[in-house]
N, C-alpha and C positions, 0 to 999 in steps of 0.2 A: 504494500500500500504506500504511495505515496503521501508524502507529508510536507504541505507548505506552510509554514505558520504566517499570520496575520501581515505584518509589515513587510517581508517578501512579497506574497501576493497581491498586497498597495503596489510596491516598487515594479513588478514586471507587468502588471496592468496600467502606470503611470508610462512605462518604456513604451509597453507596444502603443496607449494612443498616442504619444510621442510621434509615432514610424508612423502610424495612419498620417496624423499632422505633414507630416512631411508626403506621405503619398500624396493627397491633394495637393499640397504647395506645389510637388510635380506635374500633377495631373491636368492642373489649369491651364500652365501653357502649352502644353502637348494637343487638350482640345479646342484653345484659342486656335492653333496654326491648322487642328485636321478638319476641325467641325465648330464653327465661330458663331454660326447661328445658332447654336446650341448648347457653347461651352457651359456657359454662366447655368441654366437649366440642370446639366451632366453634374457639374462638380457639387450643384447642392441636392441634388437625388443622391448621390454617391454619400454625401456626408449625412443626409437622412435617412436611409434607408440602411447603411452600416454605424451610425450613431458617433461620427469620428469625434466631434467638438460637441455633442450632447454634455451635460457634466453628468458622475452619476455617483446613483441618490442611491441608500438600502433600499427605497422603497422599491424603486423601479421593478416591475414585476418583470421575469425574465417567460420569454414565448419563446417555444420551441420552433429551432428553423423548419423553413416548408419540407412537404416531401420530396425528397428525388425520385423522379420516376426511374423503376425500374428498363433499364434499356433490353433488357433478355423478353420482353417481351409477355 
């Protein structure tokens, strides 16, 4: 069993939205130059829909991600 205690687990969920943070910061002008009519749109679906700059609360009720369809048919 794995064991993270409290202030680790702050610390590597403070890092990874960190790297989110910075994925956008990339991602802006990569869809400014491919898709301009649309960047501004992209980049804030992308930070809503993965909750990059959300701040978070205990409260926040966590929802299980959608299903993947099975591709075997």
């Amino acid at each position: 069993m794995l064991v993270i205690e409290l202030a680790e687990l702050n610390h590597l969920l403070a890092d990874a939205r960190q790297q989110l943070i910075g994925f956008l910061t990339l991602a802006e002008p990569w869809a400014t130059d491919h898709v301009p009519q649309l960047a501004e749109s992209l980049i804030a679906a992308l930070d809503e829909h993965l909750r990059i700059t959300q701040p978070l609360t205990s409260s926040q009720p966590f929802n299980d991600p959608p299903a993947i369809p099975d591709s075997r048919g």
